[in-house]
Biotite code that builds the C-alpha atoms (Angstrom):
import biotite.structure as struc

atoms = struc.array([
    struc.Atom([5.361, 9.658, -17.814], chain_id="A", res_id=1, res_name="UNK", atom_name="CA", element="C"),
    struc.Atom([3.937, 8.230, -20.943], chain_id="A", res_id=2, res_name="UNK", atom_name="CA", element="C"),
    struc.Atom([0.179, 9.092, -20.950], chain_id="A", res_id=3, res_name="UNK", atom_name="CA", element="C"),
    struc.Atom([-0.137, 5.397, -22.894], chain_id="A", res_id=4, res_name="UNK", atom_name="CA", element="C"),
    struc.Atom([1.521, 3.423, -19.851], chain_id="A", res_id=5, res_name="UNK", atom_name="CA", element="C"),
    struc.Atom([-1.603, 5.703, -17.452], chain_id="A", res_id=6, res_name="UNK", atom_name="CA", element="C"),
    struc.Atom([-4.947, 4.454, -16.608], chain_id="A", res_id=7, res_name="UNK", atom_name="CA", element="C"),
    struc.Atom([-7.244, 7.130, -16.861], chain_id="A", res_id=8, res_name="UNK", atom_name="CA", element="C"),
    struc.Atom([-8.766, 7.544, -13.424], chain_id="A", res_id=9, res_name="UNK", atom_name="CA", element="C"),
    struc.Atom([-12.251, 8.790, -13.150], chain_id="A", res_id=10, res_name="UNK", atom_name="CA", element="C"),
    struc.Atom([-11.411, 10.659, -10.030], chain_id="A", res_id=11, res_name="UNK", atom_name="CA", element="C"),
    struc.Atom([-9.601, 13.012, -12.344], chain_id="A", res_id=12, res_name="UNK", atom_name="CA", element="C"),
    struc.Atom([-11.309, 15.375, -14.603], chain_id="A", res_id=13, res_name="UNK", atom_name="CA", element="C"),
    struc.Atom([-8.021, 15.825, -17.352], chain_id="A", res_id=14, res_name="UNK", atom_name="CA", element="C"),
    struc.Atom([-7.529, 13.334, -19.933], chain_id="A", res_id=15, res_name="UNK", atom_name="CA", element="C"),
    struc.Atom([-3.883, 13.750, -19.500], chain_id="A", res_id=16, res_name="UNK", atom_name="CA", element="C"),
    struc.Atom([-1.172, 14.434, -16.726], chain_id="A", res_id=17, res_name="UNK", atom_name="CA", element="C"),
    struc.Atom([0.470, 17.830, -18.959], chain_id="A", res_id=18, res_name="UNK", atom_name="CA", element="C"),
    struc.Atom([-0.197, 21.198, -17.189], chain_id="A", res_id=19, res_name="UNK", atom_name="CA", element="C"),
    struc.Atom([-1.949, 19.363, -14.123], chain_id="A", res_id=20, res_name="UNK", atom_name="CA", element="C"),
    struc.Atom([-0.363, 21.024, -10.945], chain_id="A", res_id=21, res_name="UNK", atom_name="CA", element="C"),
    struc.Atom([-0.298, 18.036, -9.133], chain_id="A", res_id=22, res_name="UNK", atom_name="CA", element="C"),
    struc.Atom([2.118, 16.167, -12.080], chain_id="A", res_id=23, res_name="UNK", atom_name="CA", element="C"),
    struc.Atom([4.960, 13.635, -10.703], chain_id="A", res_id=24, res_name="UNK", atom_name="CA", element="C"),
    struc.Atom([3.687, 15.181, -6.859], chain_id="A", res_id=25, res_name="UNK", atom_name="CA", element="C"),
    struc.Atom([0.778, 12.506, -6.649], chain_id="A", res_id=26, res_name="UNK", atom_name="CA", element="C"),
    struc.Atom([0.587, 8.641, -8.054], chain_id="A", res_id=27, res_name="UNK", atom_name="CA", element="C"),
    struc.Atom([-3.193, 9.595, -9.125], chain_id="A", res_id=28, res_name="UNK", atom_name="CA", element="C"),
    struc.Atom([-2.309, 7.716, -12.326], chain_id="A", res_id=29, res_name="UNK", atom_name="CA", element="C"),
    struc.Atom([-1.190, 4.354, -12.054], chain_id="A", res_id=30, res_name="UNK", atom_name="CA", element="C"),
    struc.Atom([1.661, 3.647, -14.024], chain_id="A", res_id=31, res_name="UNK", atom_name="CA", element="C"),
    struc.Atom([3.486, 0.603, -14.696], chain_id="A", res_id=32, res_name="UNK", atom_name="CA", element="C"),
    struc.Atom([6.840, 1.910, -13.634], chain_id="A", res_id=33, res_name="UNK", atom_name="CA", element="C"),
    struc.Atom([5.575, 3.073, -10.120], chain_id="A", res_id=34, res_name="UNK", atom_name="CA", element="C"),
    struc.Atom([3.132, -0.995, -9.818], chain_id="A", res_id=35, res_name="UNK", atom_name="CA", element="C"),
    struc.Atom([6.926, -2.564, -10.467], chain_id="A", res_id=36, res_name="UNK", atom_name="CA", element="C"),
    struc.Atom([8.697, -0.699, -8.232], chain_id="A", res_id=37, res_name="UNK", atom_name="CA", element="C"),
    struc.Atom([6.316, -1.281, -5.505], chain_id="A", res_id=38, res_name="UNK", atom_name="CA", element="C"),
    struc.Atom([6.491, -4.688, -5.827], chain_id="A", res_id=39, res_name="UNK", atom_name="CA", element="C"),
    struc.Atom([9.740, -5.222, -6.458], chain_id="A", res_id=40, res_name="UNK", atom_name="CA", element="C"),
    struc.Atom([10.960, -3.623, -2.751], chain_id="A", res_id=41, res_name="UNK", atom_name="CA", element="C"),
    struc.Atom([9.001, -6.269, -1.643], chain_id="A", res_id=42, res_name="UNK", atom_name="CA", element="C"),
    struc.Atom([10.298, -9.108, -3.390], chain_id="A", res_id=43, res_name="UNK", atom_name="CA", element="C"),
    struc.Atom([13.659, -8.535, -1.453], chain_id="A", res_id=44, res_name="UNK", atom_name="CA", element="C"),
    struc.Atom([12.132, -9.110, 1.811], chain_id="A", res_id=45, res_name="UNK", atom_name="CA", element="C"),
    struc.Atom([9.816, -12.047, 0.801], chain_id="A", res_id=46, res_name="UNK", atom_name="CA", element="C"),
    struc.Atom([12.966, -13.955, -0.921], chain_id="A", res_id=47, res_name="UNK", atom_name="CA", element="C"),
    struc.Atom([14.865, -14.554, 2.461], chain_id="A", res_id=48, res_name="UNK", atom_name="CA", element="C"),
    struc.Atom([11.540, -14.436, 4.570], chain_id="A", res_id=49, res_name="UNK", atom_name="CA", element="C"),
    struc.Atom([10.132, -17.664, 2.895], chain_id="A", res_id=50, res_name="UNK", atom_name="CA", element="C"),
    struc.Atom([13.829, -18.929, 2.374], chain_id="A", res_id=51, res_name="UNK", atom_name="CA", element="C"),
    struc.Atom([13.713, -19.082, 6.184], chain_id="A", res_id=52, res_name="UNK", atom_name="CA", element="C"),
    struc.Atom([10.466, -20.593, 7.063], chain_id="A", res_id=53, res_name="UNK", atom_name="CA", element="C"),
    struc.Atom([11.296, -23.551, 4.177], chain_id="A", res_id=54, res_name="UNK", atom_name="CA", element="C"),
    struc.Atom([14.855, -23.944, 5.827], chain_id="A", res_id=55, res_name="UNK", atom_name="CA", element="C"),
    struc.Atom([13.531, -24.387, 8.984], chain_id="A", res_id=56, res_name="UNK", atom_name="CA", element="C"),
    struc.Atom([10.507, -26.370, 7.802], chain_id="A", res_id=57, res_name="UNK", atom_name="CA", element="C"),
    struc.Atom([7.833, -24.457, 9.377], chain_id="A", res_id=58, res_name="UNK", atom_name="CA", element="C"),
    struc.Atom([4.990, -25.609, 7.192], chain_id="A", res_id=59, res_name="UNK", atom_name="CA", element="C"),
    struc.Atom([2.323, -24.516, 9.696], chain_id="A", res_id=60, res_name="UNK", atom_name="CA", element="C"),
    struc.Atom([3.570, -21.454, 9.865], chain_id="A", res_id=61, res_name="UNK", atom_name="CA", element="C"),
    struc.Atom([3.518, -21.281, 6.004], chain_id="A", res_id=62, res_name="UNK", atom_name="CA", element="C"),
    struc.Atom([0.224, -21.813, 5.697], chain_id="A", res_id=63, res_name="UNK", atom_name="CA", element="C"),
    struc.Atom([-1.032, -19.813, 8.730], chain_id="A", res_id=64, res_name="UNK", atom_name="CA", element="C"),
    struc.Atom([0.471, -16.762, 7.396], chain_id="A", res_id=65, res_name="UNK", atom_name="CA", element="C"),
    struc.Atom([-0.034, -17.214, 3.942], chain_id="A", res_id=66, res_name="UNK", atom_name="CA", element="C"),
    struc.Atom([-3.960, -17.376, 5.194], chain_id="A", res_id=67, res_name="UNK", atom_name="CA", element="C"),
    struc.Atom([-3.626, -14.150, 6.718], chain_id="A", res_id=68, res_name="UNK", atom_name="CA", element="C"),
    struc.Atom([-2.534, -12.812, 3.987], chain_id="A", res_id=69, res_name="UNK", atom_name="CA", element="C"),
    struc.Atom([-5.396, -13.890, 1.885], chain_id="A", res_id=70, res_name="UNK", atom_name="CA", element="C"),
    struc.Atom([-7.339, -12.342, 4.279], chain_id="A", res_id=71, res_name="UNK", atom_name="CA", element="C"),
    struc.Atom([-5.447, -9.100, 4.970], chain_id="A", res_id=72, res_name="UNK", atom_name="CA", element="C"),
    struc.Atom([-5.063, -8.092, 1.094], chain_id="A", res_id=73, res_name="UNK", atom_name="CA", element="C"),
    struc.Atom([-8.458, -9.565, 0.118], chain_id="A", res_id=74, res_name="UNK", atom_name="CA", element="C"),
    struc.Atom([-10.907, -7.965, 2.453], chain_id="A", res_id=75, res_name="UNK", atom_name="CA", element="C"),
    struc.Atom([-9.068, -6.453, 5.660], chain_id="A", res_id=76, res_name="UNK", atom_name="CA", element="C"),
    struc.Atom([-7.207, -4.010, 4.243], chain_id="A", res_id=77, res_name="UNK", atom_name="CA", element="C"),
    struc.Atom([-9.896, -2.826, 1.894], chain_id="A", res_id=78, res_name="UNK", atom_name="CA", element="C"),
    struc.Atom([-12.021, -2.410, 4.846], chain_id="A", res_id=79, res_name="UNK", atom_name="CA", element="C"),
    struc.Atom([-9.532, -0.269, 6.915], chain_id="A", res_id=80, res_name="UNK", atom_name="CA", element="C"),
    struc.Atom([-7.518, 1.038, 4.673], chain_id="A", res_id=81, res_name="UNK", atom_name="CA", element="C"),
    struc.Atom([-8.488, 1.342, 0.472], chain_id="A", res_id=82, res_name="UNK", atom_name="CA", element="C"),
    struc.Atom([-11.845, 2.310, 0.538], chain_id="A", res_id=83, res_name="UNK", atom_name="CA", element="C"),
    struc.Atom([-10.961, 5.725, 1.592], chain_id="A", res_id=84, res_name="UNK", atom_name="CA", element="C"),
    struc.Atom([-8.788, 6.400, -1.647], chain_id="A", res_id=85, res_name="UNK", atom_name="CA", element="C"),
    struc.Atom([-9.806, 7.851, -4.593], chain_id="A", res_id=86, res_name="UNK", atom_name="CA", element="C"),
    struc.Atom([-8.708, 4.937, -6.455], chain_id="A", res_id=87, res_name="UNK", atom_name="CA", element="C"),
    struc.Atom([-11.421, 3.289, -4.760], chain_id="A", res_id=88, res_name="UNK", atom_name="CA", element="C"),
    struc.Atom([-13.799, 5.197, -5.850], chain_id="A", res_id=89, res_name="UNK", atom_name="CA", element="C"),
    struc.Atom([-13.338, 4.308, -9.727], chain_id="A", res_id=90, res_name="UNK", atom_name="CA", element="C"),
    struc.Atom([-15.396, 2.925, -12.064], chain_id="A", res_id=91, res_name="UNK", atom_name="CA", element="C"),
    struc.Atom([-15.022, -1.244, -12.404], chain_id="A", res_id=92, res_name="UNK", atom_name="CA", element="C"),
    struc.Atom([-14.453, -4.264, -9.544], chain_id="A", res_id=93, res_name="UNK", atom_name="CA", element="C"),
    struc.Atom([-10.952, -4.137, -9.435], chain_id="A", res_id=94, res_name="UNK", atom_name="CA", element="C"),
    struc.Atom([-8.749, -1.765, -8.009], chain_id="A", res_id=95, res_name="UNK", atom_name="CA", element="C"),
    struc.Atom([-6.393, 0.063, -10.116], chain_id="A", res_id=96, res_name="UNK", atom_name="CA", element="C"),
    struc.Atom([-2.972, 1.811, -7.487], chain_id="A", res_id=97, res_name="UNK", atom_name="CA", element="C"),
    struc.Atom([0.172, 1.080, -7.081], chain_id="A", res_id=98, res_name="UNK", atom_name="CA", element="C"),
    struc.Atom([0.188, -0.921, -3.817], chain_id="A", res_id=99, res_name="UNK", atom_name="CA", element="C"),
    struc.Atom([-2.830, -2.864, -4.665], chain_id="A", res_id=100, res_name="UNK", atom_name="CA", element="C"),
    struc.Atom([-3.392, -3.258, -8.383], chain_id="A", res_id=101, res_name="UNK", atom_name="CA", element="C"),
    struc.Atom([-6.459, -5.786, -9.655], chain_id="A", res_id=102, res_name="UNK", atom_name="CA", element="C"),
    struc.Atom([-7.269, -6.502, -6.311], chain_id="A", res_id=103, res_name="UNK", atom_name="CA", element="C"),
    struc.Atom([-11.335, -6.621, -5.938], chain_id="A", res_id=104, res_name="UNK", atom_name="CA", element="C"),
    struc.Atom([-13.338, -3.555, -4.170], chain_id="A", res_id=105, res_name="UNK", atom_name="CA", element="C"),
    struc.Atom([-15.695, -5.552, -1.860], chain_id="A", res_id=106, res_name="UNK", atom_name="CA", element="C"),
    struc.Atom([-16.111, -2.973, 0.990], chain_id="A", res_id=107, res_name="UNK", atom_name="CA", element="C"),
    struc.Atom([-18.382, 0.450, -0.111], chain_id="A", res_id=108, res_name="UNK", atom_name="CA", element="C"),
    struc.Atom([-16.145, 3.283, -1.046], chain_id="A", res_id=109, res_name="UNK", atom_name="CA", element="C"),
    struc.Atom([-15.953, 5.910, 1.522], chain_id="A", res_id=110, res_name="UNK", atom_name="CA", element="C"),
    struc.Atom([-14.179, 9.882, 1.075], chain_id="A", res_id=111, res_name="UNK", atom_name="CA", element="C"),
    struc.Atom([-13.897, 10.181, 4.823], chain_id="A", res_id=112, res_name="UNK", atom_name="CA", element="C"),
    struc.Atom([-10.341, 9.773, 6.608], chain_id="A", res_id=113, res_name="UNK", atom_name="CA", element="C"),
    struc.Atom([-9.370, 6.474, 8.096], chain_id="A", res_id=114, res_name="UNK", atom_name="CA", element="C"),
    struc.Atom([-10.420, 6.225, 11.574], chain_id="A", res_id=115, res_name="UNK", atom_name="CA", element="C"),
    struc.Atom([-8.096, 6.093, 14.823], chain_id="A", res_id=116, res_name="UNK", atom_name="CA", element="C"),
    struc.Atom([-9.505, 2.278, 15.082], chain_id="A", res_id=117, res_name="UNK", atom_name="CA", element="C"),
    struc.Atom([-8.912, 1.351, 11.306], chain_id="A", res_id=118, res_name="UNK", atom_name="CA", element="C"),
    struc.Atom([-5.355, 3.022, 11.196], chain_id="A", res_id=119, res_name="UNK", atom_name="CA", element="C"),
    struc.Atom([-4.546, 0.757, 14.611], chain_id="A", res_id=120, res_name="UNK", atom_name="CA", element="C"),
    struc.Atom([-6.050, -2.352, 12.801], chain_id="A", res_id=121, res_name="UNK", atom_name="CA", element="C"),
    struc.Atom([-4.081, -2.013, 9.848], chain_id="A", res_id=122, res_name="UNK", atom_name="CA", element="C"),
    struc.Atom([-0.922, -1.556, 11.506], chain_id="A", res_id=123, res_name="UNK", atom_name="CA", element="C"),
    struc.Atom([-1.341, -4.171, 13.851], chain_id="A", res_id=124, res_name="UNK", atom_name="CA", element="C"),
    struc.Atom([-2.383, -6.671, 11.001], chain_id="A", res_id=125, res_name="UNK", atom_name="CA", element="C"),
    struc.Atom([0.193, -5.568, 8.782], chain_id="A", res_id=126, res_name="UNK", atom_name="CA", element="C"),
    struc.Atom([3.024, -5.313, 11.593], chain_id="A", res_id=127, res_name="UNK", atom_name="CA", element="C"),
    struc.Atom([2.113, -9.107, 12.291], chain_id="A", res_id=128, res_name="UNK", atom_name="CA", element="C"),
    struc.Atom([2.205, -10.128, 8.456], chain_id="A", res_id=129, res_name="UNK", atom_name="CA", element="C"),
    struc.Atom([5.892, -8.255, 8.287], chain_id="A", res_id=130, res_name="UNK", atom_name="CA", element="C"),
    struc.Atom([7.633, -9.560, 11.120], chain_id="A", res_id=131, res_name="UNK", atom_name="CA", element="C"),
    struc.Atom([6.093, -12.886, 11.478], chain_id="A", res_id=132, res_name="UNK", atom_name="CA", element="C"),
    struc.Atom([9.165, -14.481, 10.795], chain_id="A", res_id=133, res_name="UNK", atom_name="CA", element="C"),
    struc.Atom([11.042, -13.383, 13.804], chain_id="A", res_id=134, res_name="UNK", atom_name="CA", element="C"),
    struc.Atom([9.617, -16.073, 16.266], chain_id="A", res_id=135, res_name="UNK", atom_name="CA", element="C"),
    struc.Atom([10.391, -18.674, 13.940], chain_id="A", res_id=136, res_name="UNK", atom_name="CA", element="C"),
    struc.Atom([14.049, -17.633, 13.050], chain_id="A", res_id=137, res_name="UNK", atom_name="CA", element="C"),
    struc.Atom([15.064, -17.047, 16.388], chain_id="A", res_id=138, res_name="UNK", atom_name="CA", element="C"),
    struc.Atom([13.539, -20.911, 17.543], chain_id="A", res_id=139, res_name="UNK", atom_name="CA", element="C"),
    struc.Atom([15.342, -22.517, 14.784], chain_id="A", res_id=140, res_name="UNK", atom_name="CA", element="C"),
    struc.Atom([18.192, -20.041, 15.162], chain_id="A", res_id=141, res_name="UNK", atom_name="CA", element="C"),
    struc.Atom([18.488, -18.563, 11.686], chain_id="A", res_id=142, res_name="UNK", atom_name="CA", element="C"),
    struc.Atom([20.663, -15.825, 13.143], chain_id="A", res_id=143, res_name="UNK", atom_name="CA", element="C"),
    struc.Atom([22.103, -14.753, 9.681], chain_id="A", res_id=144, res_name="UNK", atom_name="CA", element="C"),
    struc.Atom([18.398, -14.954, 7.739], chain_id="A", res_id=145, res_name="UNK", atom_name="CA", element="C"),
    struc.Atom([17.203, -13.232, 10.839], chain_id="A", res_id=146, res_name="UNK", atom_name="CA", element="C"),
    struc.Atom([19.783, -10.000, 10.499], chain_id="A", res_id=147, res_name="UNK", atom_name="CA", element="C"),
    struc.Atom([18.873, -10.363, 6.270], chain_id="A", res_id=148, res_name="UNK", atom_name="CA", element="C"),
    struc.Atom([15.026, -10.058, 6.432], chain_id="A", res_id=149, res_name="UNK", atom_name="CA", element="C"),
    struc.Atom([15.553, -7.604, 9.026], chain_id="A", res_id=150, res_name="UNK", atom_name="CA", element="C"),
    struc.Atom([17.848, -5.219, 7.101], chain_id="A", res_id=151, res_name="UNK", atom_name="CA", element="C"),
    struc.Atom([15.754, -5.745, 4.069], chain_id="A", res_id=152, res_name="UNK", atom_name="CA", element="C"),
    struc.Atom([12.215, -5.106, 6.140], chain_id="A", res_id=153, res_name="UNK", atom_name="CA", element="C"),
    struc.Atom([14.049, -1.399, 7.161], chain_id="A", res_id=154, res_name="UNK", atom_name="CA", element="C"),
    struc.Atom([15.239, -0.887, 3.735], chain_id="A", res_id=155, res_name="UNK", atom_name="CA", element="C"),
    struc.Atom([12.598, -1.095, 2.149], chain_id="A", res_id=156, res_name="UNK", atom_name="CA", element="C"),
    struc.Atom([10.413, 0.658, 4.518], chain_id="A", res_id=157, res_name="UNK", atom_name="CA", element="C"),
    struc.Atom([12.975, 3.713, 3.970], chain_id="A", res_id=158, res_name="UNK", atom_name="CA", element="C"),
    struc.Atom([12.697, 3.447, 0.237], chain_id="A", res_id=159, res_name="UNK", atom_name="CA", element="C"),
    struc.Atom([8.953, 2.847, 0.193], chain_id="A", res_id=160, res_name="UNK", atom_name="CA", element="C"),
    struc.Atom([8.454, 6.116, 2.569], chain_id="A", res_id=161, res_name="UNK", atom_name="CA", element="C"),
    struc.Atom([10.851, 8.242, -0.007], chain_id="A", res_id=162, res_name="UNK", atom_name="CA", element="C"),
    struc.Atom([9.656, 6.730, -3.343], chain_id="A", res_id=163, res_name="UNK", atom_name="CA", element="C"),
    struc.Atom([5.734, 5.469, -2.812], chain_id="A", res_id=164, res_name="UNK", atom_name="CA", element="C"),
    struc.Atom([4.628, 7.437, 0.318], chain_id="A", res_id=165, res_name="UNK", atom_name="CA", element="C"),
    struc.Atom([5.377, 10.657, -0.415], chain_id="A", res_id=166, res_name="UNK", atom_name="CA", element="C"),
    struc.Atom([3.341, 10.629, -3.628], chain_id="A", res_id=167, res_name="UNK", atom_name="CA", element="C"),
    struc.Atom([0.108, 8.118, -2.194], chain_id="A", res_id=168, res_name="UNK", atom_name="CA", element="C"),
    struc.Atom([-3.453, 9.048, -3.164], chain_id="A", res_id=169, res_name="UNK", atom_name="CA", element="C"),
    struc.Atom([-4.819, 7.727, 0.051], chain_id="A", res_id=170, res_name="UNK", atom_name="CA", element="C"),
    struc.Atom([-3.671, 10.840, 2.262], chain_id="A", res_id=171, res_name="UNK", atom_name="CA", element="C"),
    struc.Atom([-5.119, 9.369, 5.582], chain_id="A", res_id=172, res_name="UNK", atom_name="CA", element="C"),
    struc.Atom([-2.695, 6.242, 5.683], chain_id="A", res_id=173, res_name="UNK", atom_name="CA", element="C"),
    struc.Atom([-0.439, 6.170, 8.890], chain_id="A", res_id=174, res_name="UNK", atom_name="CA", element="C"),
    struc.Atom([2.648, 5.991, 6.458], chain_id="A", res_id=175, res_name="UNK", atom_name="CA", element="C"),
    struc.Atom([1.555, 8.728, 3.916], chain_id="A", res_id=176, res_name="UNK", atom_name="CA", element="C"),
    struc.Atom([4.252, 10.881, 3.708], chain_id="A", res_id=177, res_name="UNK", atom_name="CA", element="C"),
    struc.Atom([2.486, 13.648, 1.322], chain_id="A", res_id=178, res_name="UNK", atom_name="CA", element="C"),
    struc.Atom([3.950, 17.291, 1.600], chain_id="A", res_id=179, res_name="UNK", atom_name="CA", element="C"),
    struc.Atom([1.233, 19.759, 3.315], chain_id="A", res_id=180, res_name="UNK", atom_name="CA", element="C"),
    struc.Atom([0.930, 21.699, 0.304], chain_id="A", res_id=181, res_name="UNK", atom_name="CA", element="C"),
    struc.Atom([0.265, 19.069, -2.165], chain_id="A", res_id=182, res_name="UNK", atom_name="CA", element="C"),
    struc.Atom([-2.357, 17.608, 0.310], chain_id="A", res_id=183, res_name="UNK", atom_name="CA", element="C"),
    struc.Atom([-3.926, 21.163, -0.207], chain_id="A", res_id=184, res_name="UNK", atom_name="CA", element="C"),
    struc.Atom([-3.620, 21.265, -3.857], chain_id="A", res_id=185, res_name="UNK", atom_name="CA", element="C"),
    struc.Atom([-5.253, 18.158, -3.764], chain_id="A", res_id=186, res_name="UNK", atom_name="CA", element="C"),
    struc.Atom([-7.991, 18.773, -1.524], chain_id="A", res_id=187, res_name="UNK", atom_name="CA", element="C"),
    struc.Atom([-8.936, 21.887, -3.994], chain_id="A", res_id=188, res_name="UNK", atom_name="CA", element="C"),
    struc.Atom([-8.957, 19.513, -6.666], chain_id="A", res_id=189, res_name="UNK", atom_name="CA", element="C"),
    struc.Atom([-10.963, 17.012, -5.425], chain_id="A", res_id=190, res_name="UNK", atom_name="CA", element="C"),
    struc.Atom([-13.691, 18.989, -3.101], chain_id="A", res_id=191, res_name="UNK", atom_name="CA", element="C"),
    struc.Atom([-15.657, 15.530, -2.153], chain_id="A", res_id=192, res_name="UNK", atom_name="CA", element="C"),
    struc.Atom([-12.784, 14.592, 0.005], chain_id="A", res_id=193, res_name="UNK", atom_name="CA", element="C"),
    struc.Atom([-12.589, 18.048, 1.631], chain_id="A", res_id=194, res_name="UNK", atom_name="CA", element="C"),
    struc.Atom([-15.551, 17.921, 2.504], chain_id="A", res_id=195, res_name="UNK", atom_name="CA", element="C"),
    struc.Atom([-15.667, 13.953, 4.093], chain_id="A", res_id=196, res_name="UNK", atom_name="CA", element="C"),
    struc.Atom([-12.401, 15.703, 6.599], chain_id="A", res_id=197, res_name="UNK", atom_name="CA", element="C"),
    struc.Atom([-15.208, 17.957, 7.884], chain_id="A", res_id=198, res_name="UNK", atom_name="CA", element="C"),
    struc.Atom([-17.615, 15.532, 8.695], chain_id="A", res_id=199, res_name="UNK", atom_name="CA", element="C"),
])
């Protein structure tokens, strides 16, 4: 990792990533490699998703979702979901992760684990943004665009969980897929969230 590609996080106390025990184990730096990749597993389900919904002119359904997911990614999921990740807790308006880079921090930061309710309300919301096309296809009978987006939805959920989820900062998601003894190497490092898991 090139330390001049990194945003320096003020949740970390080293200026750089050498000798840190947590190195390449957590995405506690945001670099532009790792923002990319993220975003680029999702590009091949959105492609044949909208490809769909234009095909079989559902311009309602367009709009509707694209609403929710002004909603979901501007406040929602900051609510439920961001606010309990370090990242959250840096300096400036925006948020600086992988997932959710320059999005704005509305909701107060908060060290504590998600809750059973927000982990349910996130998954529900984002279960409905992912597979919202599925009504749709099937009524227009898009059975080909139907089997793409599906393949490419379970793709890149298997990719995400092996490449992005393993390594997350925000160790209370539903899909964080951290190793128990990184989680502990982190939770010596960073005491404040320790100490929120007790309470």
């Amino acid at each position: 990792m090139s330390v001049k590609s990194q945003v320096p996080l003020q949740t970390c106390s080293l200026k750089q990533c050498t000798g840190c025990d947590l190195q390449d184990k957590l995405l506690c730096v945001a670099d532009r490699k790792d923002i990319i990749d993220f975003f680029a597993i999702f590009i091949v389900v959105f492609i044949p998703f909208m490809a769909g919904m234009i095909i079989g002119q559902f311009w309602l359904g367009i709009l509707a979702w694209l609403g929710l997911a002004v909603i979901f990614f501007g406040y929602v999921e900051a609510q439920v979901l961001c606010r309990h990740c370090p990242h959250y807790g840096e300096k400036g308006f925006l948020l600086r992760c992988h997932a959710n880079y320059g999005l704005p921090k509305i909701p107060k930061f908060d060290p504590r684990p998600l809750s059973r309710a927000e982990q349910v309300i996130w998954l529900l919301y984002a279960g409905v943004l992912v597979f919202w096309y599925v009504p749709f296809f099937v009524i227009s009978s898009q059975w080909l665009l139907l089997f793409i987006t599906s393949t490419a939805i379970i793709a890149s959920f298997w990719t995400i969980q092996r490449t992005q989820c393993n390594r997350c900062y925000n160790l209370s998601c539903p899909v964080n897929r951290v190793p128990p003894e990184v989680r502990e190497k982190f939770y010596e490092r960073f005491p404040v969230f320790a100490e929120a898991r007790k309470k």
